[in-house]
C-alpha positions in Angstrom: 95.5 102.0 111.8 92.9 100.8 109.0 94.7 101.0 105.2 91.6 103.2 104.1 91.0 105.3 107.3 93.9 107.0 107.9 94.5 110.1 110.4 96.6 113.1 108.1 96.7 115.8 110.6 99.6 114.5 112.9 103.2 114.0 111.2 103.1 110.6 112.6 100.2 110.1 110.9 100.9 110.8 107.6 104.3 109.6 108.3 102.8 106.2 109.2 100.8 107.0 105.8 103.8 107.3 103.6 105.6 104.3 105.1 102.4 102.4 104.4 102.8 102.8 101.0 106.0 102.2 100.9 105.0 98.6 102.5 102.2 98.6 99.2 104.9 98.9 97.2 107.5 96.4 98.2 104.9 94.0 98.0 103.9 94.8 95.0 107.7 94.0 93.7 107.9 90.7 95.7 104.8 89.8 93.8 106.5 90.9 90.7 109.3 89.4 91.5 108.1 85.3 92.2 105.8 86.1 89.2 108.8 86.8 86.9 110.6 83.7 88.4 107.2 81.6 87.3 107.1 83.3 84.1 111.2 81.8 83.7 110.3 78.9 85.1 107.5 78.1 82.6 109.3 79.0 79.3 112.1 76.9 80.3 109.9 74.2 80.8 108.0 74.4 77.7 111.1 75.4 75.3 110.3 79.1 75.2 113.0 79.8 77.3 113.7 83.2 74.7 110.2 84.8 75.1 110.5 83.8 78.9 113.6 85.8 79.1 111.9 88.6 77.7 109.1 88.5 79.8 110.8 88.4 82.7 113.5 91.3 81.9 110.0 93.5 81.3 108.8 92.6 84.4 112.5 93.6 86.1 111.6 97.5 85.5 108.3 96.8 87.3 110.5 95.2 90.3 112.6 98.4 90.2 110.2 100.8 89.7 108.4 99.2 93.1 111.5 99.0 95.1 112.4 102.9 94.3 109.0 103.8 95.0 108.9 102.2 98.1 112.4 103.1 99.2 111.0 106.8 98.7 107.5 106.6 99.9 109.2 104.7 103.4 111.6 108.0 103.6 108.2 110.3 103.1 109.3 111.5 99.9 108.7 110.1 96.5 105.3 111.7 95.2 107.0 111.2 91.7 108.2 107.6 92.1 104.8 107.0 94.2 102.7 108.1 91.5 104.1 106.4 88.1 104.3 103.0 90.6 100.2 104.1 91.4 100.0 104.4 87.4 101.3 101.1 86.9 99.3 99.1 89.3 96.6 100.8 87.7 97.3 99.9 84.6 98.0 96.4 86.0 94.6 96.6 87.8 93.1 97.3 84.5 94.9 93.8 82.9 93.3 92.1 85.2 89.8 93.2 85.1 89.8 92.4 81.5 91.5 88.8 82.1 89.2 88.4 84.6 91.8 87.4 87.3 89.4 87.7 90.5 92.6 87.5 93.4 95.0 89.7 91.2 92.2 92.3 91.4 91.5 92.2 94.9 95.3 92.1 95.7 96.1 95.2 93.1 92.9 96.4 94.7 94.3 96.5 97.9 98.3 97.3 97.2 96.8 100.5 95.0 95.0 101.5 97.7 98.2 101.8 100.2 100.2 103.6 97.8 97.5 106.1 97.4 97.2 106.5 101.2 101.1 106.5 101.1 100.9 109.1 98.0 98.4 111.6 100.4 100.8 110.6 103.5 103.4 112.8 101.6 101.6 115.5 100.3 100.4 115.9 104.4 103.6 115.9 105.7 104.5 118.9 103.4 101.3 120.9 104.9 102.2 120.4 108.1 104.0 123.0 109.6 105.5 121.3 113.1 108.3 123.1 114.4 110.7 122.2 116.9 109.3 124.1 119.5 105.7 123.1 118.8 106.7 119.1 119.1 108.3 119.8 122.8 105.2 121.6 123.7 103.0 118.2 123.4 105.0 117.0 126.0 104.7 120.0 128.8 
């Protein structure tokens, strides 16, 4: 299944959708994470080891905030979580454009795309009206 092409009308589907954005977001706090860890390991290095500490406690409610969203999104739930962590890459995408940082856009590009898909995956699985019954009936 392509990250932009994907197929809402089955529950597996949009389930597949949801946990997909769920992946986007776990990412998205591993790369917060070993960013935070360079920020540290920069100030200590240089004698800023105060402001690094602050940096890098800033960038721990980013790690969170992924790692909730993407403990939600993977149970296809979440569309709250989903969408501030969608609102932050955003507003990380939008950093970036302005610094100029070529890979962090094509990487925010890519991660913001996933927890969008992940963000519709929900909002499909709550239109979808599979019962029981219906599910054994694919099988007959």
């Amino acid at each position: 299944m392509a990250i932009w092409n994907v197929d809402l009308t089955t529950e597996d589907g949009a389930l597949n959708a949801a946990q997909l954005g769920g992946l986007a977001c776990f990412i998205g706090a591993t790369l917060a994470f070993f960013g935070a860890m360079m920020i540290l390991g920069l100030g200590a290095g240089s004698g800023e080891l105060r402001a690094a500490l602050f940096d890098a406690s800033a960038m721990l409610v980013e790690i969170v905030l992924f790692v909730v969203a993407g403990v939600r999104l993977r149970a296809g739930k979440g569309s709250v979580w989903g969408s501030v962590a969608a609102m932050a890459l955003v507003i990380e995408l939008a950093i970036k454009l302005l610094t100029f940082a070529i890979v962090g856009v094509l990487l925010d590009t890519i991660l913001l795309i996933g927890v969008i898909n992940g963000l519709r995956g929900i909002r499909a699985l709550g239109r979808i009206d599979l019962r029981p019954a219906d599910a054994a009936e694919i099988f007959n």
